[in-house]
C-alpha positions in Angstrom: 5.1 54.7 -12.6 4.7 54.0 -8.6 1.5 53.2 -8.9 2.3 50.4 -11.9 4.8 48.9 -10.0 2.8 48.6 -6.9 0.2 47.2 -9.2 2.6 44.6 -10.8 3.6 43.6 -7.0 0.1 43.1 -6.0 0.0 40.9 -9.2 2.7 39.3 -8.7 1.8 38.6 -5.0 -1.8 37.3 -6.0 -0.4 34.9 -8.0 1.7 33.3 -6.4 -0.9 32.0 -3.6 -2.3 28.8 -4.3 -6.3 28.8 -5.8 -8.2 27.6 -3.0 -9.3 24.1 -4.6 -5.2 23.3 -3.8 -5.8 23.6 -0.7 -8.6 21.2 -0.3 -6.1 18.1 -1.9 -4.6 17.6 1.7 -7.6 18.8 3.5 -9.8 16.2 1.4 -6.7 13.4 2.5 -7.1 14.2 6.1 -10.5 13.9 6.1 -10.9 10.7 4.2 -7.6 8.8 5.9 -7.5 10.2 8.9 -11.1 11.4 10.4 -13.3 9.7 8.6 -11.4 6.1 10.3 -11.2 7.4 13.5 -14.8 8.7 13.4 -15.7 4.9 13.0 -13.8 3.6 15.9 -16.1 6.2 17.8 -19.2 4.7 16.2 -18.1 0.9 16.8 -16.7 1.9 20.3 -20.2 3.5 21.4 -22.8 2.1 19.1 -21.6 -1.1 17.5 -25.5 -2.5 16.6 -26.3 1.6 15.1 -27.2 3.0 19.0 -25.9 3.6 22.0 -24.2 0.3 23.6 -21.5 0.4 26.4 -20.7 -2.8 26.9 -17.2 -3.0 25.3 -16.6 0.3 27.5 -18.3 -1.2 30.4 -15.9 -4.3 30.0 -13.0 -2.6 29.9 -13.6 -0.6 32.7 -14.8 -3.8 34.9 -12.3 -6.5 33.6 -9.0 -6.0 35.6 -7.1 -7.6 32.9 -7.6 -4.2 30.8 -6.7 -2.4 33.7 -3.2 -4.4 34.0 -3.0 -3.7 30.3 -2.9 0.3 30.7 -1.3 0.5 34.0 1.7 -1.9 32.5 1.0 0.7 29.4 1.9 3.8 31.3 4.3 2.1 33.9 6.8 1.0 31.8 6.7 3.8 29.4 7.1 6.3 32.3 10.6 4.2 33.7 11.6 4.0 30.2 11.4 7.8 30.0 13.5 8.2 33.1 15.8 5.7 32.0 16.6 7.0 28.9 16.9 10.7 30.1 19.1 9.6 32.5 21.3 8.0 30.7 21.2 10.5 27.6 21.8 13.6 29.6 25.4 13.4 30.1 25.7 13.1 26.0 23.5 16.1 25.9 26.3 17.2 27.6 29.1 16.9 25.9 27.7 17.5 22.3 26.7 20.7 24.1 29.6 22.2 25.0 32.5 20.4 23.6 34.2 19.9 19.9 35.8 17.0 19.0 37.5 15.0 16.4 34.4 12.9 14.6 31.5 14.5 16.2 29.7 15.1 13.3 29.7 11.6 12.3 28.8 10.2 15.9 25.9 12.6 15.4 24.5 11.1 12.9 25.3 7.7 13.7 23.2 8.4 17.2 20.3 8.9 15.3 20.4 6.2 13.3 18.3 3.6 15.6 15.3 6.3 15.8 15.0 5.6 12.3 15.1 2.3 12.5 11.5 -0.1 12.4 10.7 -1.4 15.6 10.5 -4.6 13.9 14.4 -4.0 13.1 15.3 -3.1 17.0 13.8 -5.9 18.2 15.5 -8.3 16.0 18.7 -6.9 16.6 17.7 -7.1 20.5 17.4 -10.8 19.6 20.3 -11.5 17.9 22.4 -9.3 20.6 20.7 -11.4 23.9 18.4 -13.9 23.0 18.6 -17.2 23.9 20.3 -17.9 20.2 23.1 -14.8 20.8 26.5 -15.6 20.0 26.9 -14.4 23.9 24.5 -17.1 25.1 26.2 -19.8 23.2 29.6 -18.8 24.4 28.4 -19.1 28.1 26.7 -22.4 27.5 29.8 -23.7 25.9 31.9 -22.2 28.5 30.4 -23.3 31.5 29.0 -26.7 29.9 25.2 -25.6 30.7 22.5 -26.6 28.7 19.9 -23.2 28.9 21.6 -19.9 28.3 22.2 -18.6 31.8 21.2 -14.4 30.2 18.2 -14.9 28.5 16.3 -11.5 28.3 14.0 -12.4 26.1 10.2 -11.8 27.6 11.4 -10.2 30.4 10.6 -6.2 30.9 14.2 -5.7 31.1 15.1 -5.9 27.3 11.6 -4.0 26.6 13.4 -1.0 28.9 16.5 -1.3 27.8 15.0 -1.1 23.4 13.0 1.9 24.3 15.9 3.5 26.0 18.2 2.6 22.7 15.3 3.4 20.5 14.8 7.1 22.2 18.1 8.3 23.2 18.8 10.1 20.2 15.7 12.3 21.5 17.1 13.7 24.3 20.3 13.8 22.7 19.0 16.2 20.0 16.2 18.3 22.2 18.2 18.7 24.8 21.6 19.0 23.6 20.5 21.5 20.9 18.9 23.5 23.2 22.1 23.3 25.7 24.3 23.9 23.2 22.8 27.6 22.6 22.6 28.5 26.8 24.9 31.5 27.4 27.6 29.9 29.7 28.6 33.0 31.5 25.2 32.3 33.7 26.7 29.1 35.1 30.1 31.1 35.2 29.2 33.9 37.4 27.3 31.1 39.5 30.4 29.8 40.1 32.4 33.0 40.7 29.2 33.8 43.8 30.8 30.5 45.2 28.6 27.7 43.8 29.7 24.3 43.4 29.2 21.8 40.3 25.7 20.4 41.7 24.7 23.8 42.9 25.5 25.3 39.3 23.5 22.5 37.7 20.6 22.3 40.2 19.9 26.2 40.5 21.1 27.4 37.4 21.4 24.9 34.3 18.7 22.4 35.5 15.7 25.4 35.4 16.9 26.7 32.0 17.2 23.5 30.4 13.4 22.2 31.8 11.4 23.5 28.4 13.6 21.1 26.6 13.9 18.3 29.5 9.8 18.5 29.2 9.7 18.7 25.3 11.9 15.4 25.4 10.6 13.3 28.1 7.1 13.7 27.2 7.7 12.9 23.3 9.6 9.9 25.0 7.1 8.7 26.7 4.1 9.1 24.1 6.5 6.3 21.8 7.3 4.6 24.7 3.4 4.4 25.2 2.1 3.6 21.7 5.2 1.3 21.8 4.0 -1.8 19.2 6.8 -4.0 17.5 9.4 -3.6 20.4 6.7 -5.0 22.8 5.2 -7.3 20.8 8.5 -9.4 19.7 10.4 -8.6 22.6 7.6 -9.3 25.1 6.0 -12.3 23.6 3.1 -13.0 25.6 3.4 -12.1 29.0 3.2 -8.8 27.9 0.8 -6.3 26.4 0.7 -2.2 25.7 -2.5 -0.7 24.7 -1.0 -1.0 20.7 -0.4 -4.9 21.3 -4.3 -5.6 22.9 -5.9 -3.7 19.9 -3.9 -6.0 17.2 -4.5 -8.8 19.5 -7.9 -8.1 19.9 -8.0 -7.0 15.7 -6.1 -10.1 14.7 -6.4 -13.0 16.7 -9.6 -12.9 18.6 -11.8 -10.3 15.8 -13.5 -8.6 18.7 -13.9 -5.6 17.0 -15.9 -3.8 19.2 -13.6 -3.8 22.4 -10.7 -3.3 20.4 -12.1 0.1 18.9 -13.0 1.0 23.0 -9.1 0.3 23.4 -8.2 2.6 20.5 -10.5 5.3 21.8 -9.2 5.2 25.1 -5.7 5.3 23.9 -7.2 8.3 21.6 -7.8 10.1 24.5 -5.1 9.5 26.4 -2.5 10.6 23.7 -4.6 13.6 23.7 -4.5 14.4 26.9 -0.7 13.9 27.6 -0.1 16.6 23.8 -2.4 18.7 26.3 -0.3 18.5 29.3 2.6 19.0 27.3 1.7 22.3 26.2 0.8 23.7 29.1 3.3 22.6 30.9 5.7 23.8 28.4 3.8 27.3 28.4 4.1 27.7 32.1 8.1 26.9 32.2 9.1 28.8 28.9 11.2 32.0 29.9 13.1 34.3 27.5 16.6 33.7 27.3 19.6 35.6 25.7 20.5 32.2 23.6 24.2 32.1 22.0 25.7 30.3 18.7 27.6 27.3 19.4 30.6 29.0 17.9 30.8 30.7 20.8 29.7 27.8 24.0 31.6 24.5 23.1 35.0 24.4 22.8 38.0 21.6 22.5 38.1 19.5 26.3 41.8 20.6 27.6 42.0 18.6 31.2 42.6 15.5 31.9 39.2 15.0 32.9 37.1 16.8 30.4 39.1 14.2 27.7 37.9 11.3 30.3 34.3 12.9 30.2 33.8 12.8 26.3 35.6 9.5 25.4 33.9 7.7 28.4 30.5 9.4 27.1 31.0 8.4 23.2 32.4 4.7 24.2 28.9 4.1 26.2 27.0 5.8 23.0 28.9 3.3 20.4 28.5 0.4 22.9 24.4 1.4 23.6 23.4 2.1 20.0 25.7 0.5 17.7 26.6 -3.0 19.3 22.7 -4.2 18.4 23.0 -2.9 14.7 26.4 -4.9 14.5 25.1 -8.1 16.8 22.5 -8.1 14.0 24.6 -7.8 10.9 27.1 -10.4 12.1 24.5 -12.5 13.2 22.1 -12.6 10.2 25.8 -13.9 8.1 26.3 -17.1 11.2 24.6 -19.9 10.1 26.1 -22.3 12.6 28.9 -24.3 10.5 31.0 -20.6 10.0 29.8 -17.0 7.8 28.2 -17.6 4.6 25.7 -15.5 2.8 22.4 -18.8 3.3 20.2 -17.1 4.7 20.6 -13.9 2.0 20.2 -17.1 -0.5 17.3 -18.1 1.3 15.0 -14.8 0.6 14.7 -15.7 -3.0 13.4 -19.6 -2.4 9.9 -20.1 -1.5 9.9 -23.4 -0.1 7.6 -26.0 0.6 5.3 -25.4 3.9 6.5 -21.5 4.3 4.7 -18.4 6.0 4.9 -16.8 2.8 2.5 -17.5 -1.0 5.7 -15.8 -2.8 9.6 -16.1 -2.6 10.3 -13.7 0.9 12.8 -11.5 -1.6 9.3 -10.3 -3.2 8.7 -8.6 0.6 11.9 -6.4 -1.0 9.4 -5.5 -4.2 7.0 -4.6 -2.0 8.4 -1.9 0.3 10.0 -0.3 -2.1 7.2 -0.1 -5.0 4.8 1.1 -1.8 7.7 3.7 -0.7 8.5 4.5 -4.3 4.6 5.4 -4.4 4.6 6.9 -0.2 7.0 9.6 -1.6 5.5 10.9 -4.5 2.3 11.5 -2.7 3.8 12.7 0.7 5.8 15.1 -1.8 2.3 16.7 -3.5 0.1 16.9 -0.4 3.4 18.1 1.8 4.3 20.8 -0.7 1.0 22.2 -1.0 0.2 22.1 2.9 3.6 23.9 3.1 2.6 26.5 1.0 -0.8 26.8 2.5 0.7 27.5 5.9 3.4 30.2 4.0 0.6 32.1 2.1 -1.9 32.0 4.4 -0.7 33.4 7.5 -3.0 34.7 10.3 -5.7 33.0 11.9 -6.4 29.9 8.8 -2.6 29.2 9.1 -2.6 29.0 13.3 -5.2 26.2 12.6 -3.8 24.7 9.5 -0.8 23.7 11.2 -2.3 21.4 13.8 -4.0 19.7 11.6 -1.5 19.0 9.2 0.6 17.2 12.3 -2.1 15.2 14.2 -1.1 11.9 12.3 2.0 12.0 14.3 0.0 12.1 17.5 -1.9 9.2 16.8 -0.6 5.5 16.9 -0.2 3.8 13.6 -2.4 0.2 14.9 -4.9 2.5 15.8 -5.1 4.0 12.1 -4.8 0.6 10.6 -7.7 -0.3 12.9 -9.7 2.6 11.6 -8.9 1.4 7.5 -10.2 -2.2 8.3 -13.5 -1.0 9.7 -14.1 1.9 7.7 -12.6 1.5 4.0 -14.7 -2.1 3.5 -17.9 -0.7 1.3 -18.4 1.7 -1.8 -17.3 3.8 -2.5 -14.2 3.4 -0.4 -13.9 -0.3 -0.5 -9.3 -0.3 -0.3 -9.8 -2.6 2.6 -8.2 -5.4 0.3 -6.9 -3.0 -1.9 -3.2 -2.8 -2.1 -2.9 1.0 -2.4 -4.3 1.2 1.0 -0.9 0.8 2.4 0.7 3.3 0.5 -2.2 5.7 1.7 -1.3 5.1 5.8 2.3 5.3 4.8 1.6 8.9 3.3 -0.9 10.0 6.3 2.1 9.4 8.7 5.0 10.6 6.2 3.8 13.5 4.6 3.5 15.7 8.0 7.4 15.4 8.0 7.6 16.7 4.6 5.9 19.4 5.9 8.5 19.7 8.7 11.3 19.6 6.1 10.1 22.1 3.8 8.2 24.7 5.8 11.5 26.1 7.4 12.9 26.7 4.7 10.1 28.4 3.0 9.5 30.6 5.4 13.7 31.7 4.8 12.7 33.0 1.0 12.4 36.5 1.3 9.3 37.6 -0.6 11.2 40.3 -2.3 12.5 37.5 -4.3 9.4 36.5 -5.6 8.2 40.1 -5.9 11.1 41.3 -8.1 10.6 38.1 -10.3 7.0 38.9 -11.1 7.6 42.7 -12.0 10.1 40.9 -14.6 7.4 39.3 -16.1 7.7 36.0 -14.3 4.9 34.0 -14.3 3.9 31.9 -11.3 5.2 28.5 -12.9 8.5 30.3 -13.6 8.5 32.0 -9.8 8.5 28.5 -8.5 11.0 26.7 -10.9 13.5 30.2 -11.2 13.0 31.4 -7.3 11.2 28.5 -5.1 13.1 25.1 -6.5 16.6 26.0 -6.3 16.4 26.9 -2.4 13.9 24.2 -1.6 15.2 21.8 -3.9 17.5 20.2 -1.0 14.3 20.4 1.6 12.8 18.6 -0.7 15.2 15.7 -1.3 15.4 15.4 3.0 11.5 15.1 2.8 11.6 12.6 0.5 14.3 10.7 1.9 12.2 10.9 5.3 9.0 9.5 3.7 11.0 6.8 1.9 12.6 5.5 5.4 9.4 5.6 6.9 7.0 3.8 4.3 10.2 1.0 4.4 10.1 0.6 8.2 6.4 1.1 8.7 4.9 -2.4 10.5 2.2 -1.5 13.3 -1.0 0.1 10.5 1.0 -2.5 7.6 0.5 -5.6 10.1 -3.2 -5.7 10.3 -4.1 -4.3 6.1 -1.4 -5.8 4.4 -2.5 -9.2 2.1 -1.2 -11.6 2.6 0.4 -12.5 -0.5 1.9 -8.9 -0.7 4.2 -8.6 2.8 6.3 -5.5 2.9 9.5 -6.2 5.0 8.7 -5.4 8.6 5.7 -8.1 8.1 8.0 -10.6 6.6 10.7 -10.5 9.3 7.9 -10.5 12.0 6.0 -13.6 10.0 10.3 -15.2 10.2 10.1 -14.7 13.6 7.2 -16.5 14.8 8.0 -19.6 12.8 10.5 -22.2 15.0 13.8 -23.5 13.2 17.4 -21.8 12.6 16.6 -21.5 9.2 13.8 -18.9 9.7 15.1 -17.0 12.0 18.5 -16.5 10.1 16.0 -15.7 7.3 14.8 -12.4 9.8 18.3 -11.6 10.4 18.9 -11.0 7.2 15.9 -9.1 6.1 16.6 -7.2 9.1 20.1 -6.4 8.3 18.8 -5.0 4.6 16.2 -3.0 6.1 19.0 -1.5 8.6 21.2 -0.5 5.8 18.3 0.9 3.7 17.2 3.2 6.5 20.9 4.3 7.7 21.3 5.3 4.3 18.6 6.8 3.9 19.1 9.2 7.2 22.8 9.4 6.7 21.3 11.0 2.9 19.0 13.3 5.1 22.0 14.4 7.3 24.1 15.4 4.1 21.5 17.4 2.0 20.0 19.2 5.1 19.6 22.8 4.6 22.0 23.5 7.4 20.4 23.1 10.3 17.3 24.2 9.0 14.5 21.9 9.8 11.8 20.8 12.7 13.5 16.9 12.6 
């Protein structure tokens, strides 16, 4: 009998694990979506005429334009980093240690802008400070001028102050998490040997908190350097990241060669910071007794502990909710009082316009390609997550990587990589519609992975090994055992891939046809054109895709698996 049942276990055990040719459905992806593209930009970069020729490197290393392009690059990212750390840290703080009424909700409200498209932040940025604001035209009016006397627009100042509002919600959820479960009694008995405030947070906090301060900063700085929409709207000309030269370069001036030399040098350089990162996050990890959060916030009693966390939430509300609403009440002004024009607009195609369809068919498009995004970010996220579950050991330590290098690698770059690569049998998408919702499944189905692979890893086999003895066969393990407790993973993945395929614009700007614009192209294509009715026409289609992706996140907040989940 003992050795039947171990038998029927072993059975049971065998089939569960995926057959091997499963496996190969994300593998074969990766290879074809993701490799195979970025292998080209090596081959154009180093060998454009089939051998070895340097001169696109050569030029960027002699031309000090380029040079002005990567320090600018690395510059601004590296004050936007301190910037927004600065300024997020004393959040950290107080979601970290205290409770109070709403919390929850300002939680998830914090993280809304991450989610946002750039394209989306920058309009809001626009309709918030731009020479057009409501504020602009109130000072004009007021003090009878006739140019708007705060006019950020172009200037490196409203670049900073995006990526800070963009990335907040970073340190905010890194760092505060992380501070949240830090035993307080350590900066307690500091203070019982004598220390003050400073001294408690310099020696004591500061030093336990670095793993996460490091974790944050640097994923700050790696957006802040592949930054693309903010930059390219908000910066107009005079300014110009690595991401903004290769479209540029791509789009406007079809030097191919140099702008694959930019997108291998940006390769590298991406790679290299993920490199630092992990050492420098080996060499400053330390064990620590962590605590629940039960136990280290609690309601602020004093006088100034009440001052602390209403100060703190009014700058959080004013920081990353007074764009979002600047952009929603702006996108209804049409001049003459609110009215819902420029909503009316997106379904005319006028005479003379950007677009070869009415700009409400840019609507279709997002969502027919995210519709599409999700079902395959679903399949090959599923699978890869049960590859990593099954196949523990050495394969699964590899696996893992490979399933999340998309993240690391900027979306213009990718799109780049599709245009030169995907243009001759038997992979000739490069005019091919479904190519888009290909790159929007290369960058979304890693966070499906994220989603579900926590929670996967929670099942306890026994589960699955009592089912089988039953009689269970694999199809009913996974529908019986698996779906149930996944099922919610599965709906935040989803949710995550459908957000992302809506807001995607820096890979959708240079494959997208023109005749099929998703949103984040149309509202770009609104902004470039002069006239009030154009740009109310981007307010709008900004203000949908702002309420399609808060939705959407405030959907991933409510069906989380508790807080289970890498994101």
């Amino acid at each position: 009998m003992s050795r039947l049942l171990s038998e029927r276990i072993k059975d049971a055990k065998d089939a569960i694990r995926h057959l091997p040719f499963a496996l190969l459905l994300p593998l074969v992806f990766l290879a074809v979506f993701f490799f195979y593209p970025l292998l080209a930009i090596f081959r154009l970069s180093l060998a454009p005429q089939g051998h070895l020729d340097l001169t696109a490197l050569a030029k960027l290393v002699s031309t000090s334009y380029y040079a002005r392009t990567l320090w600018f690059t690395t510059w601004q990212a590296a004050v936007s980093t301190l910037l927004t750390v600065f300024l997020a840290l004393p959040g950290a703080y107080i979601f970290a240690r205290y409770r109070f009424p709403g919390k929850g909700l300002l939680q998830a409200l914090t993280t809304i802008p991450f989610v946002m498209p750039t394209i989306v932040v920058a309009a809001a940025f626009n309709a918030l400070l731009g020479p057009r604001s409501h504020l602009s035209l109130a000072l004009m009016s007021l003090f009878g001028l006739e140019r708007p006397p705060i006019n950020l627009q172009h200037t490196i100042w409203i670049i900073l102050l995006a990526h800070v509002f963009y990335n907040y919600t970073v340190v905010l959820r890194i760092v505060g998490g992380f501070w949240a479960n830090l035993n307080p009694r350590l900066e307690e008995a500091a203070r019982v040997l004598g220390a003050d405030r400073w001294q408690v947070f310099w020696q004591v906090t500061l030093p336990l908190l670095t793993p996460a301060l490091i974790a944050a900063a640097l994923l700050v700085f790696i957006f802040c350097f592949t930054s693309f929409g903010v930059v390219l709207i908000l910066g107009g000309p005079r300014f110009a990241t690595l991401e903004v030269e290769i479209y540029r370069q791509t789009m406007h001036l079809f030097n191919l060669p140099l702008a694959a030399t930019l997108s291998l040098a940006q390769i590298a350089l991406t790679l290299t910071m993920t490199s630092v990162y992990t050492r420098l996050q080996a060499r400053t990890a330390r064990p620590l007794k962590l605590r629940p959060r039960q136990t280290t916030q609690r309601q602020p009693t004093t006088g100034r502990e009440r001052m602390l966390v209403t100060g703190n939430v009014a700058f959080m509300m004013g920081l990353l909710l007074t764009p979002l609403l600047a952009l929603a009440e702006r996108s209804l002004w049409t001049g003459n009082g609110y009215t819902l024009t420029n909503y009316g607009e997106l379904f005319i195609n006028r005479r003379g316009s950007v677009f070869f369809v009415p700009p409400v068919e840019a609507v279709r498009n997002s969502l027919m390609f995210a519709i599409l995004t999700v079902g395959l970010a679903l399949v090959l996220g599923v699978i890869s997550a049960y590859s990593l579950v099954e196949r523990r050991g050495r394969l699964s330590r590899w696996l893992d990587p490979v399933f999340m290098l998309p993240l690391g690698t900027s979306a213009v770059t990718l799109g780049f990589g599709y245009i030169i690569a995907l243009d001759r049998p038997p992979l000739n998408l490069r005019t091919s519609p479904l190519l888009i919702p290909l790159a929007h499944t290369l960058v979304a189905f890693p966070f499906v992975v994220r989603a579900v692979l926590p929670v996967l890893r929670g099942i306890h086999p026994h589960l699955r090994e009592s089912a089988g003895v039953l009689g269970a066969s694999p199809a009913q393990i996974r529908r019986e055992i698996d779906l149930p407790i996944v099922g919610r993973a599965l709906l935040v993945g989803a949710v995550f891939a459908f957000t992302i395929s809506m807001g995607e614009f820096g890979a959708t700007s240079l494959i997208a046809r023109p005749q099929m614009p998703t949103m984040p192209v149309a509202i770009y294509r609104f902004l470039g054109q002069p006239g009030a009715l154009n740009y109310g026409q981007a307010l709008a289609m900004s203000t949908l895709l702002m309420l399609v992706c808060a939705v959407g996140f405030l959907g991933i907040e409510r069906f989380r698996y508790g807080e289970v989940g890498e994101f």
